[in-house]
C-alpha positions as CSV (number, residue, x, y, z in Angstrom):
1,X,-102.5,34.2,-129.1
2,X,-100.5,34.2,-125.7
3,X,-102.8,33.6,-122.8
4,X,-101.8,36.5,-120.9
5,X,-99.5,38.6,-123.7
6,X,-96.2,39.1,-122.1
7,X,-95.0,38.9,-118.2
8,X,-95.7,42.9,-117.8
9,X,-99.4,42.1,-118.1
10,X,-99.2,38.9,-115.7
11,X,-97.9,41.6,-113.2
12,X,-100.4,44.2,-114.0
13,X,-102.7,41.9,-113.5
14,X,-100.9,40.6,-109.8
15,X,-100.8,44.1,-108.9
16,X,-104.5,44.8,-109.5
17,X,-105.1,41.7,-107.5
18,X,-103.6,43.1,-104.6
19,X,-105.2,46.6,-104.8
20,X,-108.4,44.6,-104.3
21,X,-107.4,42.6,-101.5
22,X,-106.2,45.5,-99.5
23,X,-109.6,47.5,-100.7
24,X,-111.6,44.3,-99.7
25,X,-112.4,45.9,-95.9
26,X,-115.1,42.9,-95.0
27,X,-112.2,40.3,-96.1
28,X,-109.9,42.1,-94.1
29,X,-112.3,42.8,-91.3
30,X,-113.0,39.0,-91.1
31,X,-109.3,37.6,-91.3
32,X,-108.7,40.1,-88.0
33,X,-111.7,38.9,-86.1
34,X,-110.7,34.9,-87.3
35,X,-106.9,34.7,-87.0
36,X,-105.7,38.1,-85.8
37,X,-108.1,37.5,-82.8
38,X,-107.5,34.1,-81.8
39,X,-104.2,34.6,-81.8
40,X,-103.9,37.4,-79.6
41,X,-106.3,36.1,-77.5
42,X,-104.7,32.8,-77.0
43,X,-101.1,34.5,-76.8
44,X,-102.8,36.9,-73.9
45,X,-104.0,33.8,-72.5
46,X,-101.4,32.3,-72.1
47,X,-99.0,35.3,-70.7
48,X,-101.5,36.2,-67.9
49,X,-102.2,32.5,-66.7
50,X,-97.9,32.6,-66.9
51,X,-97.3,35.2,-65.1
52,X,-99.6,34.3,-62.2
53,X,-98.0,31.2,-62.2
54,X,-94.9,32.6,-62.3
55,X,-96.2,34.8,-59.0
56,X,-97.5,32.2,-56.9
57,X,-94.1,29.6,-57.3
58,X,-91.8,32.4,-56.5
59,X,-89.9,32.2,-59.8
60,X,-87.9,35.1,-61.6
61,X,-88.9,34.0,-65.0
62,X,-91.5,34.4,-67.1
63,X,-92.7,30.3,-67.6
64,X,-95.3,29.2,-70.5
65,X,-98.3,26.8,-69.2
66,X,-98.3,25.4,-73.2
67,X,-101.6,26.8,-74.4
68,X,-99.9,28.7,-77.0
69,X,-98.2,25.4,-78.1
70,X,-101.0,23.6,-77.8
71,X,-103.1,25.2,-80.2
72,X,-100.4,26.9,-82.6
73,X,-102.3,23.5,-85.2
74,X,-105.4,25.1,-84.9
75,X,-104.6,28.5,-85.3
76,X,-102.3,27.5,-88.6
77,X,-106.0,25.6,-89.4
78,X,-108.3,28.9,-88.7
79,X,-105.7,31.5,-90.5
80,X,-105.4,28.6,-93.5
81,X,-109.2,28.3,-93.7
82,X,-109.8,32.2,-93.1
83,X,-106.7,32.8,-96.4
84,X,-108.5,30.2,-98.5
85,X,-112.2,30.7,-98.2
86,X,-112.6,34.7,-97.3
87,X,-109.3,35.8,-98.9
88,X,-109.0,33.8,-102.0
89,X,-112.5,32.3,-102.6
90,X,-115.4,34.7,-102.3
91,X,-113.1,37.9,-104.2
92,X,-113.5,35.2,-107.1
93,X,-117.0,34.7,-107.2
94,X,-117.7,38.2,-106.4
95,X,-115.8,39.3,-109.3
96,X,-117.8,36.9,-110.9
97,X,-120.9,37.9,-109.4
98,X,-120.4,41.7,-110.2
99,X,-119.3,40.7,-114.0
100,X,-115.5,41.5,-113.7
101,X,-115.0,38.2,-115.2
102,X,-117.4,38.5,-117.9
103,X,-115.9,41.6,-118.9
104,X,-112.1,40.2,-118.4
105,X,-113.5,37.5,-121.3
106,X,-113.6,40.0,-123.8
107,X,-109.5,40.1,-123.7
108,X,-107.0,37.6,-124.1
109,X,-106.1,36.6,-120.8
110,X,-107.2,32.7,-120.2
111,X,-107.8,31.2,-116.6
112,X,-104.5,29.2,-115.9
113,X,-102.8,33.1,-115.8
114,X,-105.8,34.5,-113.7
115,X,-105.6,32.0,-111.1
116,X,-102.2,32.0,-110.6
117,X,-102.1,35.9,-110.1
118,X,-104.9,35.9,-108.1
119,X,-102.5,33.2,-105.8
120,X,-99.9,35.5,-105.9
121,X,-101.4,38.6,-104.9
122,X,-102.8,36.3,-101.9
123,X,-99.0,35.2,-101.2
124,X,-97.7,38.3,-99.2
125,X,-100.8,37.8,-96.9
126,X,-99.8,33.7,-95.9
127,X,-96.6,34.9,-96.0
128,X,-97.0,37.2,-93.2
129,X,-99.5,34.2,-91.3
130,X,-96.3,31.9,-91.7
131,X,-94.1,34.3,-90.4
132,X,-96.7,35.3,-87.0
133,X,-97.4,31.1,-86.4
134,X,-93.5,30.4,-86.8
135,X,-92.6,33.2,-84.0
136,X,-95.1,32.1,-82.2
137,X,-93.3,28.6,-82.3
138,X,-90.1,30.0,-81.6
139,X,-91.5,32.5,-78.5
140,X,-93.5,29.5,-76.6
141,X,-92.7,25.9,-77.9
142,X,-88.4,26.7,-78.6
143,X,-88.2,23.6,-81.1
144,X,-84.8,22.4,-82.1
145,X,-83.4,24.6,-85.4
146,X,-83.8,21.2,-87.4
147,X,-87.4,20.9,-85.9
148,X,-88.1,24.8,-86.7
149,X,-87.2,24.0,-90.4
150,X,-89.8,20.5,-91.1
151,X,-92.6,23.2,-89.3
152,X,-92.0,25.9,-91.4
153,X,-92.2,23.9,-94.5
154,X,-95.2,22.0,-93.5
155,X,-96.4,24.8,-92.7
156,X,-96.0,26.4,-95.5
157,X,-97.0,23.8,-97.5
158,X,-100.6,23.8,-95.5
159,X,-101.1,27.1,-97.0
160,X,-100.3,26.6,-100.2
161,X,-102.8,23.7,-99.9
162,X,-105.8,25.7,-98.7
163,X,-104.8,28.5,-101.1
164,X,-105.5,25.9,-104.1
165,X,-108.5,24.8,-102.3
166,X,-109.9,28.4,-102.2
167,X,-109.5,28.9,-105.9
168,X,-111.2,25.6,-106.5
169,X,-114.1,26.8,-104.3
170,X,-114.2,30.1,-106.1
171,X,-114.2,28.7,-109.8
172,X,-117.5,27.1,-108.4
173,X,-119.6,29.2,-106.3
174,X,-121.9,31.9,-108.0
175,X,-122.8,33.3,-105.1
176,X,-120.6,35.6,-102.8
177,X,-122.8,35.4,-99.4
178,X,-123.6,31.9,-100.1
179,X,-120.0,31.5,-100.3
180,X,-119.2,33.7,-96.8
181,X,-122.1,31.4,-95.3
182,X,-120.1,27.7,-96.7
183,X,-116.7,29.3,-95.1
184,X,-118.2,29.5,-92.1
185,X,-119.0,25.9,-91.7
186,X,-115.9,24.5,-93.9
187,X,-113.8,26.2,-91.0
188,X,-115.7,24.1,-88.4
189,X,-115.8,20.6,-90.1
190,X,-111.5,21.2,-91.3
191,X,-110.7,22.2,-87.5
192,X,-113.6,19.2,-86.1
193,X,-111.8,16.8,-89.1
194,X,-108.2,16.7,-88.0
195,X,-107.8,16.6,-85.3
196,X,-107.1,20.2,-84.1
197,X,-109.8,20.3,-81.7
198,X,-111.1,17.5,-80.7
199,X,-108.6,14.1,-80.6
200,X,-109.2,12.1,-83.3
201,X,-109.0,9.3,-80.7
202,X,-112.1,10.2,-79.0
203,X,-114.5,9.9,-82.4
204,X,-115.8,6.6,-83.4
205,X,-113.7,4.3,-84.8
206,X,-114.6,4.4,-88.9
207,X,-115.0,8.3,-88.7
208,X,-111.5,8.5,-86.9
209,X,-110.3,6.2,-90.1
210,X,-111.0,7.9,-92.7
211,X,-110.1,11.4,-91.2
212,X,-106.7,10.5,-90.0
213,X,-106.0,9.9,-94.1
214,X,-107.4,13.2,-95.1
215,X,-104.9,15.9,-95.5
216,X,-105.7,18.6,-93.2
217,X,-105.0,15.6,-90.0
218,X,-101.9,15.1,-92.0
219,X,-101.0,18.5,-91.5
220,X,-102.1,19.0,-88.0
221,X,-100.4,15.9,-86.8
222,X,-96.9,17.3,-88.8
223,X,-97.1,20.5,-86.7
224,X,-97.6,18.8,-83.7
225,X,-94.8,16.4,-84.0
226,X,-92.4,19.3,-84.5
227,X,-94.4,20.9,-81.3
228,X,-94.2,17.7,-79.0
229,X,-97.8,17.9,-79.4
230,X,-99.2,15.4,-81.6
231,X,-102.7,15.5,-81.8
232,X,-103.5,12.5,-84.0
233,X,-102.2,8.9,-83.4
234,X,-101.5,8.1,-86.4
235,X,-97.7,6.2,-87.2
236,X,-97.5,7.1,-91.0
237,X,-98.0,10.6,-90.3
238,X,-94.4,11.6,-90.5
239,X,-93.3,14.9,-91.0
240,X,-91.8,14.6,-94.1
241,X,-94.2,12.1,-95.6
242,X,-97.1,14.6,-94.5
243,X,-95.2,17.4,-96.1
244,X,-95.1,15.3,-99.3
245,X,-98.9,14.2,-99.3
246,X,-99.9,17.9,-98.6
247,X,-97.3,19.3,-100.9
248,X,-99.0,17.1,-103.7
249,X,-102.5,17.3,-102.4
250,X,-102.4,21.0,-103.4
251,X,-100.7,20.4,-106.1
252,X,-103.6,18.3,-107.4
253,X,-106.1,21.4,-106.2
254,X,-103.9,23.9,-108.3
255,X,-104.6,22.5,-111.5
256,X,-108.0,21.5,-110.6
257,X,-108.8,25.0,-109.9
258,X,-107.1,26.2,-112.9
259,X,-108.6,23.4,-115.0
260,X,-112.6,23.8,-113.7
261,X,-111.9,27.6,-113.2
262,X,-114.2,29.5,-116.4
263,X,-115.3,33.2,-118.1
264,X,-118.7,33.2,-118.2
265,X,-119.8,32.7,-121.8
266,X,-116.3,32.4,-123.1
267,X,-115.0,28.7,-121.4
268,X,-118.4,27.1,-120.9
């Protein structure tokens, strides 16, 4: 037997995905106060400082003091983390939790199929955080059209990585608070780990070692670069070398989530 039938039921199935997402209201509640927040808070920051600025030199236009710029890496970090651990994670183990998946064992759908439409229905969402970050990067760093491109693609490439992560962490955890309480501090150690907050520079010298090589300072450094703003000093991080590395790195996490991803009582 097919593992999901025919392609009308592998949309039925994206489609009731993303009825759940929209019905999820803590989910949504917690990507507004995350990433919603920040970002207007930061943006608002930003234009007021500006303007006063703007008042005091006698100037006509509106200048940018570069916070927005500054922190468009973490912000692509906290709406990544919020996608991949609130958005994509804890639905999983809640529908395991509240036996969705046991009952979804009794039909012939397998898990490759279920994760990927459980991705999908998560894809309008980073879709719309691409689209925010990138018009950020147009309205207050104006990057060069070639430069705009290598950012949107690493950038989109970040997202795909932490949406592979989250399905990982979902075909895991058993517990949905338990889960809400490990997004929490995942968020701080990925934004204290690259790079994003704090310079890798300023850590000790093994720790700022090995996190220069993980994949999340690959990323921030990428966005960076294409900012003016590189936040990790690290020469191999190239934009198109960390687009590759993050491209595959999620890659890798895809079929690991797919792979360790299992009904209870039907793959274990």
């Amino acid at each position: 037997m097919r593992p999901l039938g025919n392609a009308t039921q592998f949309r039925q199935l994206c489609l009731a995905f993303g009825r759940e997402a929209l019905r999820d209201k803590r989910a949504m509640l917690t990507m507004l106060f995350t990433f919603a927040g920040a970002l207007v808070a930061i943006t608002l920051c930003d234009v007021v400082l500006a303007v006063g600025h703007s008042e005091t030199a006698g100037s006509a236009h509106l200048p940018t003091l570069g916070i927005v710029r500054a922190s468009l890496p973490t912000l692509a970090l906290i709406g990544c983390c919020s996608l991949a651990f609130v958005t994509t994670a804890t639905p999983l183990v809640t529908y395991r939790a509240t036996g969705v998946l046991q009952h979804l064992s009794t039909t012939p759908i397998r898990s490759v199929p279920l994760v990927t439409a459980h991705l999908v229905a998560r894809l309008p969402v980073s879709a719309v955080q691409v689209a925010l970050i990138v018009g950020l990067a147009l309205g207050f760093a104006t990057p060069s059209p070639a430069a705009l491109s290598r950012f949107t693609l690493v950038l989109s490439a970040g997202f795909a990585f932490f949406l592979s992560l989250g399905c990982l962490i979902g075909a895991r955890f058993r517990s949905p608070e338990r889960t809400m309480g490990f997004a929490l501090i995942a968020t701080m150690l990925v934004i204290a780990t690259s790079g994003a907050a704090v310079p890798l520079a300023l850590l000790p010298q093994p720790l700022a070692n090995v996190f220069t090589w993980l994949p999340t300072a690959f990323f921030v450094n990428a966005l960076g670069a294409e900012l003016a703003t590189p936040t990790v000093e690290a020469s191999a991080a190239s934009p198109l070398l960390a687009l590759a590395f993050v491209a595959a790195a999620a890659a890798v996490l895809s079929i690991a989530a797919a792979t360790l991803h299992c009904f209870p009582g039907k793959n274990q």
